[in-house]
C-alpha positions in Angstrom: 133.0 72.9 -135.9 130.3 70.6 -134.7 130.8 68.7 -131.0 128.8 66.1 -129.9 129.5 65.2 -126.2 128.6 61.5 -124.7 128.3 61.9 -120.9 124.8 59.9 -120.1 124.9 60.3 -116.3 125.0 60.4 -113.1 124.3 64.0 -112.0 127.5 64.3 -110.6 129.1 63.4 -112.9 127.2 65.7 -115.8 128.2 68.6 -113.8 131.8 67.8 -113.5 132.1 67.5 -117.3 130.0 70.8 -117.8 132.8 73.3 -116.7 134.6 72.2 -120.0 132.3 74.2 -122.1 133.1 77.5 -121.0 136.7 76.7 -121.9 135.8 75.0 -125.2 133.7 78.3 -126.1 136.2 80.6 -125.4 138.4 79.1 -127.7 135.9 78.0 -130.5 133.2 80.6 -130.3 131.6 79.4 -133.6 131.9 75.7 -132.3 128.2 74.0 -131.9 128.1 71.9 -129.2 125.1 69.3 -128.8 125.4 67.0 -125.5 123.8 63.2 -125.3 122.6 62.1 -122.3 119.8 60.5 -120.2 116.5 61.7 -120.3 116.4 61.8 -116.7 119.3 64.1 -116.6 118.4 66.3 -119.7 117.5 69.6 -116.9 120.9 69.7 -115.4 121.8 70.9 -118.9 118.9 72.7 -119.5 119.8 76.9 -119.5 123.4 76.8 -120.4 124.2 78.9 -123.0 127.4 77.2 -124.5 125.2 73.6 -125.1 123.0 74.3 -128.3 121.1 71.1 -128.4 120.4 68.5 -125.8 119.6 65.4 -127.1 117.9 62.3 -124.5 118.4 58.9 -124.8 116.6 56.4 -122.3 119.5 53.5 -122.0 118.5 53.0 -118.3 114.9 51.5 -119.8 116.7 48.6 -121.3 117.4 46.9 -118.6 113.6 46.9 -117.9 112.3 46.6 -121.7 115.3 44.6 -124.2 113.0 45.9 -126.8 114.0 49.2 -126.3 117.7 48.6 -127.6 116.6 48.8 -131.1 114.5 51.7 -130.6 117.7 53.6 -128.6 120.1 52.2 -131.3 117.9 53.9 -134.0 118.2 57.0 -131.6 121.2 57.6 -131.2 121.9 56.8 -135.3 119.3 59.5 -135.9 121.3 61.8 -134.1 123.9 61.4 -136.5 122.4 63.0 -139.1 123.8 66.6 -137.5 126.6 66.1 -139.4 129.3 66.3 -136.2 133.3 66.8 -137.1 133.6 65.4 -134.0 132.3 62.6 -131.2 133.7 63.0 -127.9 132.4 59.6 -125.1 133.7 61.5 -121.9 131.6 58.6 -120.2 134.2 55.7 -120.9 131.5 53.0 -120.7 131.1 50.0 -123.3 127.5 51.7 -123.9 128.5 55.5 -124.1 131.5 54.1 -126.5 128.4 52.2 -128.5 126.4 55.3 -128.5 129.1 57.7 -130.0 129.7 54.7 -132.6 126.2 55.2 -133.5 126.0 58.8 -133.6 129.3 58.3 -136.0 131.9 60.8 -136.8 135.2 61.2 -138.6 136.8 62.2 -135.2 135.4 59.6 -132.4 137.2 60.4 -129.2 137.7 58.5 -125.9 139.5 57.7 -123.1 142.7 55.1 -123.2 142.3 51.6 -122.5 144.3 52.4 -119.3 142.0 55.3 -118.5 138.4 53.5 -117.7 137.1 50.8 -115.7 135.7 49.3 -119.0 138.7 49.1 -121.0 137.2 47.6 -123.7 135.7 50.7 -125.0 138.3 52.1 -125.7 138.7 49.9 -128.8 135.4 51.3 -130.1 137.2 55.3 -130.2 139.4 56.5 -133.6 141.1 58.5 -131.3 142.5 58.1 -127.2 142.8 60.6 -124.3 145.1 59.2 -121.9 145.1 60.3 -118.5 144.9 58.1 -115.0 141.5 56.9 -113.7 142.6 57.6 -110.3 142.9 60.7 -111.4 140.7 64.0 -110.1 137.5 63.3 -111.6 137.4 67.2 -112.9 140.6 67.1 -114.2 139.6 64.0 -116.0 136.5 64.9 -117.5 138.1 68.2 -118.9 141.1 66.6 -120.4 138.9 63.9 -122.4 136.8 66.7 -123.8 139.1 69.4 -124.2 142.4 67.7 -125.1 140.8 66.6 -128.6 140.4 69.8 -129.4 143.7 71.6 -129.0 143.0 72.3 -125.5 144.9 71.9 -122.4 143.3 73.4 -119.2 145.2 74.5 -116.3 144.2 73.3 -112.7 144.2 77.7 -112.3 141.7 77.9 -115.4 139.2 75.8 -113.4 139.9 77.1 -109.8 138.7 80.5 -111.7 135.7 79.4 -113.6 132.5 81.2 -114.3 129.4 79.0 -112.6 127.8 77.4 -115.3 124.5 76.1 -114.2 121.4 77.7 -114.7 117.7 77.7 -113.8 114.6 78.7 -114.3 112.8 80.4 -111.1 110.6 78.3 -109.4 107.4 80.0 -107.2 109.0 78.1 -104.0 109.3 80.7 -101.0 112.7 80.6 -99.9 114.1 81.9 -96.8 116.0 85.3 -97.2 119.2 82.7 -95.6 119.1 79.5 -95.8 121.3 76.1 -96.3 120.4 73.0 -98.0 121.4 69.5 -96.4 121.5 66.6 -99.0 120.8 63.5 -97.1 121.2 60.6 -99.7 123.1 59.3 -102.3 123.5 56.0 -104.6 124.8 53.7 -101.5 123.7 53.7 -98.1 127.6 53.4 -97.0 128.5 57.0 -98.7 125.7 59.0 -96.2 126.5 60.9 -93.4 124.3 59.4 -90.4 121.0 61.7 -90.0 121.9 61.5 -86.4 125.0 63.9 -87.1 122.7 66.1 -89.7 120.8 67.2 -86.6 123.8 67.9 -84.7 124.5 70.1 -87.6 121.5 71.9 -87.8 121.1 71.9 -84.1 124.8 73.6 -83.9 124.5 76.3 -86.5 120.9 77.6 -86.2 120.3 78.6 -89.3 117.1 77.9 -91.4 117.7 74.4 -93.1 116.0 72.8 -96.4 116.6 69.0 -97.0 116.6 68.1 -100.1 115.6 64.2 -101.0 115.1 62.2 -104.0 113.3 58.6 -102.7 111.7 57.4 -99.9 114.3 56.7 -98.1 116.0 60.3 -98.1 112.3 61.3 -97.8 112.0 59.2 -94.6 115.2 60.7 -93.4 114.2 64.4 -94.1 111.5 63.9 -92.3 112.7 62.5 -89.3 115.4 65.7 -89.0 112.1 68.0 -89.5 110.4 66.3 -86.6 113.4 66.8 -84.4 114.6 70.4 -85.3 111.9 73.7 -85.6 114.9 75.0 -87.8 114.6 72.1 -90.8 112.5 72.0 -93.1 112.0 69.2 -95.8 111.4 70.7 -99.9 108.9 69.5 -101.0 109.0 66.8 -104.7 109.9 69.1 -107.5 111.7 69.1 -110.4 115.8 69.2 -111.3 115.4 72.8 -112.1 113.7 73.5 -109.0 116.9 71.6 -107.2 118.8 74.0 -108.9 117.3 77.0 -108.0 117.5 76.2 -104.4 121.2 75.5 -104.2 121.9 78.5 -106.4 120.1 80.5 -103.3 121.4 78.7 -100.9 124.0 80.2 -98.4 125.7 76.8 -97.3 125.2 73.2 -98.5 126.1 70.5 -96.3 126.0 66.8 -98.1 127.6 63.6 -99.6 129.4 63.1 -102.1 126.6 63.2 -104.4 125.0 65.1 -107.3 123.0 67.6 -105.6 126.2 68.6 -103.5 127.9 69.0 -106.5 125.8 71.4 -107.9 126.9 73.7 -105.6 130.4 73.7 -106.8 128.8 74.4 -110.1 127.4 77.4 -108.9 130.0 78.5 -107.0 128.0 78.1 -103.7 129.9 77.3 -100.8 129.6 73.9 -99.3 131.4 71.3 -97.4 131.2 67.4 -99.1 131.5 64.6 -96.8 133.2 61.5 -98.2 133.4 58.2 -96.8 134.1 55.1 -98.9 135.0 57.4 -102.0 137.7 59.1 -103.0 137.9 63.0 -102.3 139.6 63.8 -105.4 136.2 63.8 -107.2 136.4 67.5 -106.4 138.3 70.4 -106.5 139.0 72.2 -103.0 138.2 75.7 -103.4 138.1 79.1 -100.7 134.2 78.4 -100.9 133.9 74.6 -101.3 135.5 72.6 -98.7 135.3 68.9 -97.2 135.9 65.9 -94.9 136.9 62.9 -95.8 137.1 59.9 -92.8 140.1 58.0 -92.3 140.0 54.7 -94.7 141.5 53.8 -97.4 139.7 54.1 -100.8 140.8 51.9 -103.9 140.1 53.9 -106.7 139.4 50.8 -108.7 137.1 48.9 -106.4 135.1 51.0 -104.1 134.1 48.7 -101.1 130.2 49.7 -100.7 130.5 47.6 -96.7 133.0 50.8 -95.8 130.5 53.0 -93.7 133.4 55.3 -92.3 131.8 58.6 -93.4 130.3 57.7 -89.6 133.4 59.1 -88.0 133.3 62.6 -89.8 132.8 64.8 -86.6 129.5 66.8 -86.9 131.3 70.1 -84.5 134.1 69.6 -87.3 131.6 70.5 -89.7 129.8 73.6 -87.8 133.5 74.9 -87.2 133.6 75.1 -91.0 130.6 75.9 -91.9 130.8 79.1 -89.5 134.3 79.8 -91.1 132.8 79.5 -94.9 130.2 81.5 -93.9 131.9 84.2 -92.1 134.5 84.7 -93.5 
């Protein structure tokens, strides 16, 4: 049997969908799974043993280039030619649903009309997986990818899952203990003040990277490094490098975010912090833990002016980060 997945991005989001394929392995060893997404994205896949080809796309450089829609098109029409049984969009998007149309299958699979935010993709799918959108966000990435294929996963299954990142070591030194702070995220209203970082760091005393991804989580990183001996900012590197640092990492204290994520993936312990989204994105585990402040989140119309993730109380945070440590 030949898979293609559709999940294009974000990183989160790519590594929430990812713990599928361990289950989809185990029962379809023979299956060949190839996974579509954006170039940007393509080493978060990169090492895992269940994906047998990764294939980019670079949707993202329309918006910059409309000449660039014909070339994608052709793309992902190209990528047809592998011959799959089977399409699977776990994105839900009016362009993943486009791209799996492309890609073309006997068996093109989505998510219900009820499911998405962009309903009208659904209409583009053979076939519908029908589960809420406020659902968890795990849950719902492995239903629409596993569901199709005789599979139903038990919330047990996933608590017990096998990490499923990988990486290839980097030359960074790395401190023999460490944690990893991730400052940033796509919305200024989902981080957690730098202020309360250094509380953090100043409270636990333990060897801290920050990890960044623009200027501004730059700027941040190093304002923390300027005001605690104990933090130190990574320098720019690669996704794999990213990965090899939370996979060493001891703790990892950050938004709700990719790189936080990661952790999870690994089965690293860490502690998300959540503010103006919803806290089932993530599954609550002995090793990964978090806070969520007190307002309300609509799951289908996050309010990006809700900067609550203020009131998460940084000795809250050490408390738990001593207990997830030392256990």
């Amino acid at each position: 049997m030949k898979i293609c997945i559709v999940k294009l991005s974000a990183m989160g989001d790519i590594v929430h969908a990812m713990v599928a394929l361990q289950f989809i392995k185990q029962a379809h060893p023979d299956a060949h799974i190839d996974w579509v997404v954006e170039k940007g994205f393509v080493e978060v896949l990169e090492g895992n043993p269940h994906i047998d080809r990764i294939l980019p796309l670079e949707l993202k450089s329309i918006k910059k280039k409309w000449r660039n829609l014909l070339s994608q098109y052709q793309l992902a029409k190209a990528y047809g030619a592998f011959g799959y049984d089977i399409v699977i969009d776990a994105q839900g998007l009016v362009k993943s649903a486009l791209v799996a149309r492309a890609i073309g299958a006997k068996r093109i699979v989505g998510f219900g009309e009820d499911s998405i935010r962009e309903g009208v993709a659904s209409v583009l799918y053979k076939e519908h997986v029908h589960i809420p959108y406020d659902a968890n966000t795990i849950d719902r990435n492995v239903a629409v990818l596993c569901r199709p294929l005789g599979l139903h996963v038990k919330e047990k299954e996933i608590l017990a899952k096998e990490p499923f990142l990988f990486f290839i070591p980097c030359a960074l030194p790395l401190p023999p203990v460490f944690y990893v702070f991730v400052v940033g995220s796509t919305w200024e209203s989902r981080n957690y003040p730098k202020e309360k970082f250094l509380q953090i760091a100043q409270g636990l005393q333990v060897k801290t990277l920050v990890a960044w991804g623009n200027e501004d989580e730059y700027a941040k990183a190093l304002w923390l490094q300027e005001r605690c001996a104990l933090i130190e900012v990574l320098p720019k590197g690669s996704l794999n490098q990213l990965k090899y640092v939370i996979a060493k990492a001891s703790l990892v204290i950050g938004n709700d975010t990719g790189p936080t994520h990661m952790a999870w993936g690994f089965n690293v312990p860490s502690i998300t912090l959540f503010g103006p989204t919803p806290l089932n994105r993530i599954y609550l585990t002995p090793l990964n833990q978090a806070f969520k402040s007190s307002s309300h989140v609509n799951h289908f119309k996050l309010n990006k002016q809700d900067f609550s993730i203020g009131e998460i109380d940084p000795n809250a945070v050490i408390r738990l980060a001593l207990q997830l440590t030392n256990p």
